[in-house]
C-alpha positions in Angstrom: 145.8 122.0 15.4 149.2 121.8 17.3 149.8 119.8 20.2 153.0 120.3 20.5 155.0 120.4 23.9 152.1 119.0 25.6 152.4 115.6 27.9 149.8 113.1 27.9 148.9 110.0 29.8 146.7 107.5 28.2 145.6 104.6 30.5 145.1 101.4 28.7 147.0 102.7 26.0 148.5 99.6 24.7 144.6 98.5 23.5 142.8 99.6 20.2 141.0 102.9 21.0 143.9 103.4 24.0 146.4 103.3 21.0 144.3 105.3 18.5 144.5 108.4 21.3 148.5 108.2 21.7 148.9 107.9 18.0 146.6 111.2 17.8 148.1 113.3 20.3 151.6 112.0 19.2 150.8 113.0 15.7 149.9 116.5 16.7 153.2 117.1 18.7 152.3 115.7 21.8 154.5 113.5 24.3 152.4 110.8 25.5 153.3 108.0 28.1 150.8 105.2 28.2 149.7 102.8 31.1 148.9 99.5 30.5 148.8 95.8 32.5 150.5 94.5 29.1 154.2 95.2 29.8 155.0 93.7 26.0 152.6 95.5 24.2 152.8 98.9 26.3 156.7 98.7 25.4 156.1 97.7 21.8 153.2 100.5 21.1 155.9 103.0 22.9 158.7 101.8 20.4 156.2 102.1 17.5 154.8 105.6 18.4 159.0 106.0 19.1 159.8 105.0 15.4 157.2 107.6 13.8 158.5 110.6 15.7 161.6 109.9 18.7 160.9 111.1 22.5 156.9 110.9 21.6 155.9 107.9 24.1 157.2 106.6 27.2 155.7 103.3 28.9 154.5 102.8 32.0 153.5 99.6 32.8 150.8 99.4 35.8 147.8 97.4 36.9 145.0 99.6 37.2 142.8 97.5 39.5 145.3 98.6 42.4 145.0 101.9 43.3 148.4 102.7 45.1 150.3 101.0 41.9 147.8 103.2 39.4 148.4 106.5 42.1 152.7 105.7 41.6 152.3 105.0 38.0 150.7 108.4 37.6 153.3 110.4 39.4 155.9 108.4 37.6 155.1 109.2 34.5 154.2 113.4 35.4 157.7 113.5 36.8 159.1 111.9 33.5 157.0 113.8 31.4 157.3 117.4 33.8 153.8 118.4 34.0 150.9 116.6 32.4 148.4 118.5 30.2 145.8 115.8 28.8 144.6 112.4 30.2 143.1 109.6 28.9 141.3 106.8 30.5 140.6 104.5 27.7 141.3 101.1 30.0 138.0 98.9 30.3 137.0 95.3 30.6 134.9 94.8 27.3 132.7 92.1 26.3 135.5 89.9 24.9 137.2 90.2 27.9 138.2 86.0 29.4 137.3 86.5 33.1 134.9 83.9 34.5 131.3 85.5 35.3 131.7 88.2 33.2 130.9 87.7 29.5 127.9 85.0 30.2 124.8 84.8 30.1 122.7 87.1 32.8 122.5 84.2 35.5 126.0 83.5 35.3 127.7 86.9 35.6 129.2 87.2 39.1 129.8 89.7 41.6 133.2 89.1 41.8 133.0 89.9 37.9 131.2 92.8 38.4 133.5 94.2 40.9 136.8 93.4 38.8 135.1 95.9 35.6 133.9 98.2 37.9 137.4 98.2 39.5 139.4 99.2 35.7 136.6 101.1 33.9 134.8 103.5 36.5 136.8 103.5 39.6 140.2 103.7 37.9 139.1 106.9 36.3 138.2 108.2 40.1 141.6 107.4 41.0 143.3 108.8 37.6 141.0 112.6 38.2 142.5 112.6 42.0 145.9 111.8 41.1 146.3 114.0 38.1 144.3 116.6 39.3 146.9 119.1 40.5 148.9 118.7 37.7 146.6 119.2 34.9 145.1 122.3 36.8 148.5 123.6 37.0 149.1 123.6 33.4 146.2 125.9 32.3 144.9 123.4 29.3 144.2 120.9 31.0 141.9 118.4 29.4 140.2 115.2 30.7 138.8 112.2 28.0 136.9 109.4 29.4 136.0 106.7 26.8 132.5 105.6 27.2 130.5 103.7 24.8 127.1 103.9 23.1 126.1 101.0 25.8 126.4 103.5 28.2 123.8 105.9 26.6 121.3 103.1 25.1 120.4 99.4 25.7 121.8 96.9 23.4 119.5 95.4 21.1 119.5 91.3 21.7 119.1 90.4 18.8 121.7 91.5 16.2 124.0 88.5 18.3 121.3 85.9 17.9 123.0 82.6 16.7 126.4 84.4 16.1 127.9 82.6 19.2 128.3 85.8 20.8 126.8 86.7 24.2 123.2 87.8 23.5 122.7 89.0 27.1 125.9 91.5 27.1 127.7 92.4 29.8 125.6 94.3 32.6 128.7 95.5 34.3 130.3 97.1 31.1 127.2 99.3 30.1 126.3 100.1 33.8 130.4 101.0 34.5 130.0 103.0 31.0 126.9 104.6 32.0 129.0 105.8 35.5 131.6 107.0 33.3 129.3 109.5 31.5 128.0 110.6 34.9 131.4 111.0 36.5 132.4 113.4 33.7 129.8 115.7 34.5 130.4 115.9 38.1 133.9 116.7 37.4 133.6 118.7 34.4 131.7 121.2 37.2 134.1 120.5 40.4 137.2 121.2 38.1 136.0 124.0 36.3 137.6 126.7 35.0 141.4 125.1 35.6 140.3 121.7 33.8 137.9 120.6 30.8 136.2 117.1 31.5 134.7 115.1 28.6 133.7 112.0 26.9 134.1 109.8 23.8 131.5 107.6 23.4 132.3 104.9 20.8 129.9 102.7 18.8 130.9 99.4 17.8 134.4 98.4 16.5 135.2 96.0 13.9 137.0 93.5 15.3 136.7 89.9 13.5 133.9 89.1 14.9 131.2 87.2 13.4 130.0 88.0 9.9 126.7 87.6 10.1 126.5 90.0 13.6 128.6 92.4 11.2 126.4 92.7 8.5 123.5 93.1 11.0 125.5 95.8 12.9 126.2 98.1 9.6 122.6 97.3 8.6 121.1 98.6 11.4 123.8 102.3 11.7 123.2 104.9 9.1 127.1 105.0 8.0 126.0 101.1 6.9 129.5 100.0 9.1 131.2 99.7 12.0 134.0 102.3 13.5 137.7 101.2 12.8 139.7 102.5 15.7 140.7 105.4 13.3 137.3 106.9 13.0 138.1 108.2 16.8 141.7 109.7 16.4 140.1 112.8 15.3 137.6 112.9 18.5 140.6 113.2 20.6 142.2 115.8 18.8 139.4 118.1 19.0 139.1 117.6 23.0 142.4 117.5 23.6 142.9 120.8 21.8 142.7 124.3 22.1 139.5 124.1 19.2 137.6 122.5 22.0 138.3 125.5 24.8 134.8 126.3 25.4 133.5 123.0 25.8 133.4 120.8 28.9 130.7 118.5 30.6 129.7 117.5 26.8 129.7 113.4 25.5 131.2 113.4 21.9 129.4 110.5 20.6 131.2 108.4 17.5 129.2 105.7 16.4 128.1 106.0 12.8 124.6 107.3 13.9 123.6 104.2 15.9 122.1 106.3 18.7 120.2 108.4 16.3 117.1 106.5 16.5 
């Protein structure tokens, strides 16, 4: 598997599974520039990726919730790069996310939270297809990866969060935005057929310090008996991103252990 001399663009790729996609294509050859709010952390994750293998990652910082800075940042970096071949939309509001009226319980999650989540995880990747349309046509590989999540395909089960302090009701707004995403890849997986592939990664849960006892509960109740680190999905992007997945468009790869399984 060789990506070499392609250019990727990797929204939110400062973040964990963001990250785990540039260090992926990177790996494999590929120059990546990622977009992120985080000016610090997109420059530091360049200037690690930078370290591993020089000219692999450009940053580009941007706030995705404004579509004329997101449309800019996306021809900045397909000038920089000269053509773009892969793009990742990894960028989301998640349940840990500190914005008031968004993770609370149902009868205190707000509109105007709704609307901000909506904004960076479904409508951003609206504005990312347009934008990079042309480009990623024009390359003849081009490749499309939406992260989605298991909560987009399935309802979360209440009570593997009960007394862990965590927000038994879940985010509405991240599983519904999730659910768009997987919808959205299929409508564009057809529209930009045969020039561009269009798919999905849908992740199960991450360990990430949360609370012991909702992790032991969480690994009890997956087959794999853990949760995902964000390496379990570097090879997921590979395989879409690549030539070994030229026949396949419109498909969710889901990664999560075997939680959706039954």
């Amino acid at each position: 598997m060789d990506l070499s001399g392609r250019r990727a663009l990797v929204s939110g790729g400062a973040g964990g599974v963001g990250y785990a996609a540039a260090q992926a294509l990177t790996e494999l050859g590929a120059t990546v520039a990622l977009l992120d709010v985080n000016e610090a952390a997109c420059t530091a994750r360049c200037e690690a990726l930078e370290r591993a293998r020089a000219g692999s990652a450009i940053p580009v910082v941007c706030d995705l919730s404004d579509e004329a800075a997101t449309r800019e940042a996306c021809r900045t970096a397909i000038e920089t790069l000269g053509g773009l071949d892969i793009l990742v939309h990894s960028a989301a509001f998640v349940g840990t996310t500190n914005l008031p009226g968004w993770s609370a319980p149902f009868e205190q999650q707000t509109v105007a939270a709704w609307d901000a989540g909506m904004r960076v995880n479904l409508t951003c990747a609206f504005v990312l297809a347009q934008a990079c349309r042309a480009a990623l046509a024009a390359s003849g590989r081009g490749s499309i990866i939406l992260v989605s999540s298991i909560y987009g395909l399935v309802g979360s089960d209440p009570s593997i969060y009960d007394d862990t302090g965590m927000n038994r009701d879940r985010v509405i707004a991240y599983s519904a935005s999730k659910g768009g995403l997987a919808q959205m890849m299929r409508h564009l997986a057809t529209l930009f057929a045969p020039q561009v592939r269009v798919n999905t990664i849908s992740p199960g849960g991450i360990e990430r310090a949360q609370p012991a006892l909702f992790r032991e509960r969480y690994a009890a109740r997956t087959p794999l008996k853990r949760m995902a680190t964000e390496e379990d999905f570097k090879g997921a992007f590979a395989f879409l991103a690549s030539d070994l997945s030229a026949y396949v468009t419109g498909h969710d790869l889901v990664v999560d252990g075997g939680w959706t399984a039954w």
